[in-house]
PyMOL commands that place a pseudoatom at each C-alpha (Angstrom):
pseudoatom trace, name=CA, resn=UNK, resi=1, chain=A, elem=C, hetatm=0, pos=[0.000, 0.000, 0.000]
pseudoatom trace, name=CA, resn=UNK, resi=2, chain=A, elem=C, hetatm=0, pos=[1.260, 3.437, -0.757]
pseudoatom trace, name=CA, resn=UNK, resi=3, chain=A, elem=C, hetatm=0, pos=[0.708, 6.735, 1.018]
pseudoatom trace, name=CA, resn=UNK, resi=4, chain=A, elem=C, hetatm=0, pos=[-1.898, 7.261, -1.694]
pseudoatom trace, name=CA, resn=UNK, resi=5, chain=A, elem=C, hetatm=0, pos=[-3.832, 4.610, -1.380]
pseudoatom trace, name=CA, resn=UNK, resi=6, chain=A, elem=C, hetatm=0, pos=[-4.227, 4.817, 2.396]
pseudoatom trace, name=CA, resn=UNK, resi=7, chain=A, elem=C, hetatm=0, pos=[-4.972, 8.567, 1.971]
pseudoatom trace, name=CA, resn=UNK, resi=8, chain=A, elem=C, hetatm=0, pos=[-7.620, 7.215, -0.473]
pseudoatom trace, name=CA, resn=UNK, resi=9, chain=A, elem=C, hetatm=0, pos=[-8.789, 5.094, 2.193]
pseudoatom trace, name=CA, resn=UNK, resi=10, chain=A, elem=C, hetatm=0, pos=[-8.709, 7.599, 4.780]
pseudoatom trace, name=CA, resn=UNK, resi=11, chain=A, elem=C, hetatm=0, pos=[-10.380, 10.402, 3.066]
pseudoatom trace, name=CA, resn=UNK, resi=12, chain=A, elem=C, hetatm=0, pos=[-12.853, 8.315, 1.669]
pseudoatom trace, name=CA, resn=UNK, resi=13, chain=A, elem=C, hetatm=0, pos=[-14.011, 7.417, 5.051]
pseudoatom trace, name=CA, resn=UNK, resi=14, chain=A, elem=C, hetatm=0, pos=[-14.652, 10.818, 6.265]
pseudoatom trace, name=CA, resn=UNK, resi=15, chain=A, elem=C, hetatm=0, pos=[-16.453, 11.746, 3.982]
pseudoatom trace, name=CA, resn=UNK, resi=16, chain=A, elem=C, hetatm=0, pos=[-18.860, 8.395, 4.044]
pseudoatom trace, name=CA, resn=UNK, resi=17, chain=A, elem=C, hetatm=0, pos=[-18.432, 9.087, 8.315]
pseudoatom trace, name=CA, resn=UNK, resi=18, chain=A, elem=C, hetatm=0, pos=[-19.530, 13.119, 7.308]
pseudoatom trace, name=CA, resn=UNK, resi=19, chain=A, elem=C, hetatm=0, pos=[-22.657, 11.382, 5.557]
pseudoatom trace, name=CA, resn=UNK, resi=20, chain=A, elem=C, hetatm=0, pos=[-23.784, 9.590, 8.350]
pseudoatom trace, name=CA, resn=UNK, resi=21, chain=A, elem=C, hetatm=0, pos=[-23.179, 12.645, 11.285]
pseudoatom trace, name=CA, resn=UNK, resi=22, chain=A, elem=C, hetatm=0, pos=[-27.085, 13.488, 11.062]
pseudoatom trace, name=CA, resn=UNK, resi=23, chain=A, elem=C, hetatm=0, pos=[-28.417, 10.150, 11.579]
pseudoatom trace, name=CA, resn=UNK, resi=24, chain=A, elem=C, hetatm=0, pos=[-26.345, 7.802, 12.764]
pseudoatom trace, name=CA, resn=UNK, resi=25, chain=A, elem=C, hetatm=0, pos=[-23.333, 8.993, 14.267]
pseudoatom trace, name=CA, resn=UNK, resi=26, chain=A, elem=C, hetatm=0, pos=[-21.960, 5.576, 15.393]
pseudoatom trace, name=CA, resn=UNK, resi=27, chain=A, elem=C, hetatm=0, pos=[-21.617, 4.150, 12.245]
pseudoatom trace, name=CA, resn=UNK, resi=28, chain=A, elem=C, hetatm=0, pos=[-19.345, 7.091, 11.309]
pseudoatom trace, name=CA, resn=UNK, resi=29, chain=A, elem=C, hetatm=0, pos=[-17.054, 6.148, 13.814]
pseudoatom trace, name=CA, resn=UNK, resi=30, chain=A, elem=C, hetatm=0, pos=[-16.858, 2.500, 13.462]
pseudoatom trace, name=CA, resn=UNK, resi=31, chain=A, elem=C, hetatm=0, pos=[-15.769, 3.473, 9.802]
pseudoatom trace, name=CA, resn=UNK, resi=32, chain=A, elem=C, hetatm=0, pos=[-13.361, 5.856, 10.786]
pseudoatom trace, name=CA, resn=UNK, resi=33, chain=A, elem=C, hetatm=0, pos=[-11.992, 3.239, 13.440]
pseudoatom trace, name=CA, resn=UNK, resi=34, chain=A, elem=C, hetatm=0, pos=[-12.183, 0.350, 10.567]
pseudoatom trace, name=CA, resn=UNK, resi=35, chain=A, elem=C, hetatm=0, pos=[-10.481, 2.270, 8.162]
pseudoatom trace, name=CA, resn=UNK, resi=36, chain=A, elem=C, hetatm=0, pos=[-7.754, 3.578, 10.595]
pseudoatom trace, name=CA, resn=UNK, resi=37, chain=A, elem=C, hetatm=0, pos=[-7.259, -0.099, 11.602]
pseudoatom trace, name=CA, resn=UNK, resi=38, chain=A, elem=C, hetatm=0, pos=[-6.756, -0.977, 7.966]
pseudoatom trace, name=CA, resn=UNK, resi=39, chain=A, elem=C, hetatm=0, pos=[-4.233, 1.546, 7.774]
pseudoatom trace, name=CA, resn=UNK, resi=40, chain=A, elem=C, hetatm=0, pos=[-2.549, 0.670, 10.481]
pseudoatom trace, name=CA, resn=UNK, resi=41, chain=A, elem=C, hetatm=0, pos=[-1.713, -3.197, 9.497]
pseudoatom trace, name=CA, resn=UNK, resi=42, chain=A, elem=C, hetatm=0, pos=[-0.610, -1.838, 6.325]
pseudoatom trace, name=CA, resn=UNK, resi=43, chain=A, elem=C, hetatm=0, pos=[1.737, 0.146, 8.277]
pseudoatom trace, name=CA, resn=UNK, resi=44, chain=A, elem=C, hetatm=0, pos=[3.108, -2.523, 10.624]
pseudoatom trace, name=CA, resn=UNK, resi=45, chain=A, elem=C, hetatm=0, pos=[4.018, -4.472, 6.761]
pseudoatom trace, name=CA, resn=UNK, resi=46, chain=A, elem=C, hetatm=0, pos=[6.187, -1.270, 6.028]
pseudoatom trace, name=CA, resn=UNK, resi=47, chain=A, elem=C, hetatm=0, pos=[8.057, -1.701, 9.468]
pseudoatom trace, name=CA, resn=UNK, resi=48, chain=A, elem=C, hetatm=0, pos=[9.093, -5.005, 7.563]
pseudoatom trace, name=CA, resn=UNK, resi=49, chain=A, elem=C, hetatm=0, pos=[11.661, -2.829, 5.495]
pseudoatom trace, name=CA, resn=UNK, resi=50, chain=A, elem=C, hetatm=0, pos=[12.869, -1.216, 8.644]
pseudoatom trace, name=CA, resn=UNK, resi=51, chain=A, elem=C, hetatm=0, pos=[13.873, -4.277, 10.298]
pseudoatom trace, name=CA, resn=UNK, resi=52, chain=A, elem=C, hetatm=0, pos=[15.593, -5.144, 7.901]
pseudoatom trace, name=CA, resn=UNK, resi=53, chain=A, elem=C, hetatm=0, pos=[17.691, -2.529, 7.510]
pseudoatom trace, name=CA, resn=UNK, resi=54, chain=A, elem=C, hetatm=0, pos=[18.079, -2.122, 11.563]
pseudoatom trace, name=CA, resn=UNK, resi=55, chain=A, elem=C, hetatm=0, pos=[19.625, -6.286, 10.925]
pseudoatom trace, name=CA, resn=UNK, resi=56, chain=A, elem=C, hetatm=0, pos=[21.812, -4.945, 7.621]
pseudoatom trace, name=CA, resn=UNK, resi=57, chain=A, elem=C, hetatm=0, pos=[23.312, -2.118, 10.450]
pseudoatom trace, name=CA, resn=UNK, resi=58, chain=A, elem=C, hetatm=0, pos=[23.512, -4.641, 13.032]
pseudoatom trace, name=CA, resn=UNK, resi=59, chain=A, elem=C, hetatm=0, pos=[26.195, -6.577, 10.735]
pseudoatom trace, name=CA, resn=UNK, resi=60, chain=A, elem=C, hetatm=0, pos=[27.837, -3.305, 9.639]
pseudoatom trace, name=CA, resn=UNK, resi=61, chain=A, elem=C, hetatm=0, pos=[28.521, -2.232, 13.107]
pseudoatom trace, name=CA, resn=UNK, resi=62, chain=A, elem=C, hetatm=0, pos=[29.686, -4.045, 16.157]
pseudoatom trace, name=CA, resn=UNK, resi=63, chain=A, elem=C, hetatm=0, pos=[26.999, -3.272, 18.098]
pseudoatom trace, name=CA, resn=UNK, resi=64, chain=A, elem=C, hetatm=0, pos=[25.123, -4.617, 20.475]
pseudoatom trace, name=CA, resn=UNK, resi=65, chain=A, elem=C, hetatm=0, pos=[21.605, -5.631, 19.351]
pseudoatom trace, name=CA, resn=UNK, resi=66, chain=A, elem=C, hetatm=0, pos=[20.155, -4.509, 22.979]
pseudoatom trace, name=CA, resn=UNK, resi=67, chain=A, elem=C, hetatm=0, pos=[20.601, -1.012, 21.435]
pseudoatom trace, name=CA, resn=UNK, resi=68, chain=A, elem=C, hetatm=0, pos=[18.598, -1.311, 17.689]
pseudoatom trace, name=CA, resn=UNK, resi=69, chain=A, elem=C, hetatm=0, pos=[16.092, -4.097, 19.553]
pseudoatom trace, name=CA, resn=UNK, resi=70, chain=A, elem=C, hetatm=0, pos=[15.240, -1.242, 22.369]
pseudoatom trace, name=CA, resn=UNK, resi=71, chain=A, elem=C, hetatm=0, pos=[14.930, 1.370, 19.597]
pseudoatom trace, name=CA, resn=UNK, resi=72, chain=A, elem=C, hetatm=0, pos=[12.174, -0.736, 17.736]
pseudoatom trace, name=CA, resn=UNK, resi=73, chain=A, elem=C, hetatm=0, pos=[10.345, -1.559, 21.038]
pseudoatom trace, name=CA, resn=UNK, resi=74, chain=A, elem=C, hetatm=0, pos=[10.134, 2.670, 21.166]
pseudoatom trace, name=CA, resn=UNK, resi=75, chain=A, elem=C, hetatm=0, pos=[8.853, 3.045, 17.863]
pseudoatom trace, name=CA, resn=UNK, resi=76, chain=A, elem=C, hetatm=0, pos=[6.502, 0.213, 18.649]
pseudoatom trace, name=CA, resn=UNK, resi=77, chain=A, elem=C, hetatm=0, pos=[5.246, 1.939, 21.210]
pseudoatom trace, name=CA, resn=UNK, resi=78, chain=A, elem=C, hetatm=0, pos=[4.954, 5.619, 20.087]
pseudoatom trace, name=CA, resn=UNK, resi=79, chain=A, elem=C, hetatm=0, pos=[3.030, 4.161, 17.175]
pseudoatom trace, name=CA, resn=UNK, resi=80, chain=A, elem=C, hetatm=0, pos=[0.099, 2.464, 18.799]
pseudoatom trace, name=CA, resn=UNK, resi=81, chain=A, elem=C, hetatm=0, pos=[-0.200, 5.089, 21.415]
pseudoatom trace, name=CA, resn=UNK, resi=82, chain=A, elem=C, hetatm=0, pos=[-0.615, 7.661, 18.270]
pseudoatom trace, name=CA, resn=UNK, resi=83, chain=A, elem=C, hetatm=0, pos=[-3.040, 5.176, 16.429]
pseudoatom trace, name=CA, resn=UNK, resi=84, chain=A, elem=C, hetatm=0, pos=[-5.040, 4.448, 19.880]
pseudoatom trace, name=CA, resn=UNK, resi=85, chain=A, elem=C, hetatm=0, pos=[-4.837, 8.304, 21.205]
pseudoatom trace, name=CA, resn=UNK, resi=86, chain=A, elem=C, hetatm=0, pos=[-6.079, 9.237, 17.524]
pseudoatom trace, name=CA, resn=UNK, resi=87, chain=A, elem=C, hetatm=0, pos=[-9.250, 7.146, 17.839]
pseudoatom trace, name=CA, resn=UNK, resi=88, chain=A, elem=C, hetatm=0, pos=[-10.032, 7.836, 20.959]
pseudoatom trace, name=CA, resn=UNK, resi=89, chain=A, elem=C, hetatm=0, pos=[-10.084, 11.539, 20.348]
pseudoatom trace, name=CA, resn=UNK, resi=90, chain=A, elem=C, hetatm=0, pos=[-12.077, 11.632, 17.224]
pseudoatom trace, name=CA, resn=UNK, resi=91, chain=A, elem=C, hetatm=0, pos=[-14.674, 9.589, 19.084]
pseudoatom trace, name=CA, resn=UNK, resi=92, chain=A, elem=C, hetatm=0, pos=[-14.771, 12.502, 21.048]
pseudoatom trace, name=CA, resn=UNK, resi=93, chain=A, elem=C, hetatm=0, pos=[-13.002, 11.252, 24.079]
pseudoatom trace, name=CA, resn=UNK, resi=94, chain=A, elem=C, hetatm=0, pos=[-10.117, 13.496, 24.087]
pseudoatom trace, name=CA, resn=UNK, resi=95, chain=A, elem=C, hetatm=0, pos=[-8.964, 13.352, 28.099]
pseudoatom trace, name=CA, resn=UNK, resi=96, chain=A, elem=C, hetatm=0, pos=[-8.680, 8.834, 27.334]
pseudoatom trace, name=CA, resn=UNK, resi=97, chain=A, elem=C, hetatm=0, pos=[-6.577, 9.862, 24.306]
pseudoatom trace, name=CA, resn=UNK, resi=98, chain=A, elem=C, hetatm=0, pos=[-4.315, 12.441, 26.453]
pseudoatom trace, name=CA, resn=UNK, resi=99, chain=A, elem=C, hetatm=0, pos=[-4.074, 9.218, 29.131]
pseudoatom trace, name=CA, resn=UNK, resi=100, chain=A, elem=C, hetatm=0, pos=[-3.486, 6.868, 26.261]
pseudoatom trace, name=CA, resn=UNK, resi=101, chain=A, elem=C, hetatm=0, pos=[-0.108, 9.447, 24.902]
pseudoatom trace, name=CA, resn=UNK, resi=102, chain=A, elem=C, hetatm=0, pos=[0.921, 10.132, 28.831]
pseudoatom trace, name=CA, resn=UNK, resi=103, chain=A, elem=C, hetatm=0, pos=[1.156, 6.329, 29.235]
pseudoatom trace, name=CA, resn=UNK, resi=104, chain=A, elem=C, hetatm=0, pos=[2.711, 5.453, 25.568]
pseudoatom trace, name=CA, resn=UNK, resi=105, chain=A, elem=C, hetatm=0, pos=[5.378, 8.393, 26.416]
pseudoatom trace, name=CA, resn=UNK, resi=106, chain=A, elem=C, hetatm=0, pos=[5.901, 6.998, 30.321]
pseudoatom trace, name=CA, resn=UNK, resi=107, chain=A, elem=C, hetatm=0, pos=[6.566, 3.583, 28.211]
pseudoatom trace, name=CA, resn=UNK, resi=108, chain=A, elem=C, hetatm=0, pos=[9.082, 4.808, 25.704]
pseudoatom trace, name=CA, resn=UNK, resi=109, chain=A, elem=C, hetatm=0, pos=[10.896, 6.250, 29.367]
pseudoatom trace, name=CA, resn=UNK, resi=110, chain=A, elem=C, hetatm=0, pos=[10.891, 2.890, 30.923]
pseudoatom trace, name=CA, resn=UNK, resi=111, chain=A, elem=C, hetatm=0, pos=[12.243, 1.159, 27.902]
pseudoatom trace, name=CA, resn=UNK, resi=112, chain=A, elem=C, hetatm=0, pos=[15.085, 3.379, 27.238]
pseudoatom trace, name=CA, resn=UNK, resi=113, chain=A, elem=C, hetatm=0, pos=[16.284, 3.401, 30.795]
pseudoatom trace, name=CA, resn=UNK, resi=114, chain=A, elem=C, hetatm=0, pos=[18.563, 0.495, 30.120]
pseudoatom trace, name=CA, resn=UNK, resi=115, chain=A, elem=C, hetatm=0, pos=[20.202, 2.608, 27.388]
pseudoatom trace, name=CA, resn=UNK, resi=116, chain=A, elem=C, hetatm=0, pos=[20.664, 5.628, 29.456]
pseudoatom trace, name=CA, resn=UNK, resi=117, chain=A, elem=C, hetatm=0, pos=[22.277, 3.582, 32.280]
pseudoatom trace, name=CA, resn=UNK, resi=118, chain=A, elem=C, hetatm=0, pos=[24.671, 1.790, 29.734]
pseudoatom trace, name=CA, resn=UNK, resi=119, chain=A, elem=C, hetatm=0, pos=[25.185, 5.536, 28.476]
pseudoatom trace, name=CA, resn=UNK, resi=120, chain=A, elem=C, hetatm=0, pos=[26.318, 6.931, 31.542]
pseudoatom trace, name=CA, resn=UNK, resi=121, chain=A, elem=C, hetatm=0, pos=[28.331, 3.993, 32.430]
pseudoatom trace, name=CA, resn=UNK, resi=122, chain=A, elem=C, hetatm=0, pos=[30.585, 4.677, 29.136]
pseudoatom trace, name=CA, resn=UNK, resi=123, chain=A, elem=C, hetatm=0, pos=[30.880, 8.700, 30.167]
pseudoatom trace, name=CA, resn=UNK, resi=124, chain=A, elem=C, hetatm=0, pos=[31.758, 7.426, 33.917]
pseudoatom trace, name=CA, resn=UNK, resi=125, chain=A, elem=C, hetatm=0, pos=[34.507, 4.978, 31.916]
pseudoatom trace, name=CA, resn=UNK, resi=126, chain=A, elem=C, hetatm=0, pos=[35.949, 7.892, 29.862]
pseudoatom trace, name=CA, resn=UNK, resi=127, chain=A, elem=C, hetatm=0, pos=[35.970, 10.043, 33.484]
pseudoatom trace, name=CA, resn=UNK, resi=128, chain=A, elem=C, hetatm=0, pos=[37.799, 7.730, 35.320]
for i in range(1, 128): cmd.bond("trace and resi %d" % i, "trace and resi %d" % (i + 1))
show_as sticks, trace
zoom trace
């Protein structure tokens, strides 16, 4: 799928959810919410190419894979709190989607402590 298409997708959703805003407000947003979903696996397939790449770097450079492995965890992360804190807010329940990005950022935090620790380990080594 290319940027296109899921623009396609996602445009063409509004306006079907815009048709049904009079009467039957639901259904807009279970199209919305289908069609974002839709998008969103089709996303995940692209991350395909970026682990690759992240394993083509891996052999390049001695390093180790804690590092790359923690840094796809963090995308992981920021992009389902974006998708979920994107629903929830055009459902109309903007303070759950603020909770839902508070709680995606506090994750990215507690994932990349292990980094930071192994960070300021190498700046005590180069002190001593």
């Amino acid at each position: 799928m290319t940027v296109i298409t899921a623009a396609v997708i996602g445009i063409t959703a509004v306006l079907l959810a815009a048709q049904f805003k009079t009467s039957k407000g639901e259904y807009g947003i279970y199209l919305v919410t289908a069609a974002g979903m839709a998008i969103c696996f089709c996303g995940v397939s692209k991350l395909e190419t970026a682990i690759k790449t992240f394993q083509q770097i891996r052999a390049y450079i001695q390093l180790n894979s804690v590092y790359l492995d923690t840094l796809m965890r963090m995308v992981g992360i920021a992009y389902i709190a974006e998708f979920s804190s994107g629903i929830c807010k055009d459902a109309g329940y903007g303070a759950l989607g603020n909770q839902i990005e508070v709680f995606g950022k506090l994750s990215i935090l507690a994932v990349s402590m292990p980094i930071l620790l192994a960070l300021m380990e190498t700046v005590q080594g180069f002190l001593s």
